[in-house]
N, C-alpha and C positions, 0 to 999 in steps of 0.2 A: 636406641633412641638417639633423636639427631640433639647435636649441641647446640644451645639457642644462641646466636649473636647477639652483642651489646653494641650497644651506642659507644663512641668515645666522651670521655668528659667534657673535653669542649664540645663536640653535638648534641652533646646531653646539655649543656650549659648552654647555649644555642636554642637549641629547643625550649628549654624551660623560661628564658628569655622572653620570646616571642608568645608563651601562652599569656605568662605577663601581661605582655603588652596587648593583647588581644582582649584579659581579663578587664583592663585598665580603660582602653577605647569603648567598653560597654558602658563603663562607670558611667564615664566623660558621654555617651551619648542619652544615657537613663538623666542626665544632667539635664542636658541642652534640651530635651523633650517636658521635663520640669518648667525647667526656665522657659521654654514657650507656653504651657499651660499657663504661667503668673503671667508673660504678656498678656496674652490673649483674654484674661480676668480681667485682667486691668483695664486693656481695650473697650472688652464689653462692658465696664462700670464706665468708663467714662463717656460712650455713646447713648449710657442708661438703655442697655441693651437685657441686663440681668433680667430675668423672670420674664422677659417678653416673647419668649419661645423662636427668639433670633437669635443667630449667632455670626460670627466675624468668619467669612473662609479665608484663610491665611496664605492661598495661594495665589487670590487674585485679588484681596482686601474688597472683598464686597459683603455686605450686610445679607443675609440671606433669612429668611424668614418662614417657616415651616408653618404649615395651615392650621394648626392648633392655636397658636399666640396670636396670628391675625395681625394685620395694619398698626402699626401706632403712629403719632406722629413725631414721636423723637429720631423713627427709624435711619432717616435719613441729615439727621441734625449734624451738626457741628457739636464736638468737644466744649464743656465749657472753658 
């Protein structure tokens, strides 16, 4: 049977390091994906978008409006 190699402590410490830090940049992006849903709430509360079957696309900031909810005329309103 062959002899399994180890890591050295510092590549082990190296290693375990950077899964760290990889576990860590998940946190930090499950964050920033939160914190966009609360904008994007927010957005659509203060356009009075809620329940209107529109929603905000966050990539080009246009109101988009799905056939279901239909026309209103806040769609295109100003914030109060």
């Amino acid at each position: 049977m062959a002899k399994a190699l180890k890591l050295t402590p510092q590549d082990l410490y190296r290693l375990r390091r950077a899964s760290l830090a990889a576990q860590r940049a998940e946190v930090e992006a499950g964050l920033a994906r939160q914190r966009l849903r609360e904008v994007t709430l927010e957005v659509e509360r203060r356009y009075g978008l809620l329940g209107s079957g529109a929603a905000v696309d966050v990539g080009t900031g246009e109101i988009r409006v799905d056939g279901a909810g239909g026309e209103n005329g806040e769609r295109g309103s100003s914030p109060p």
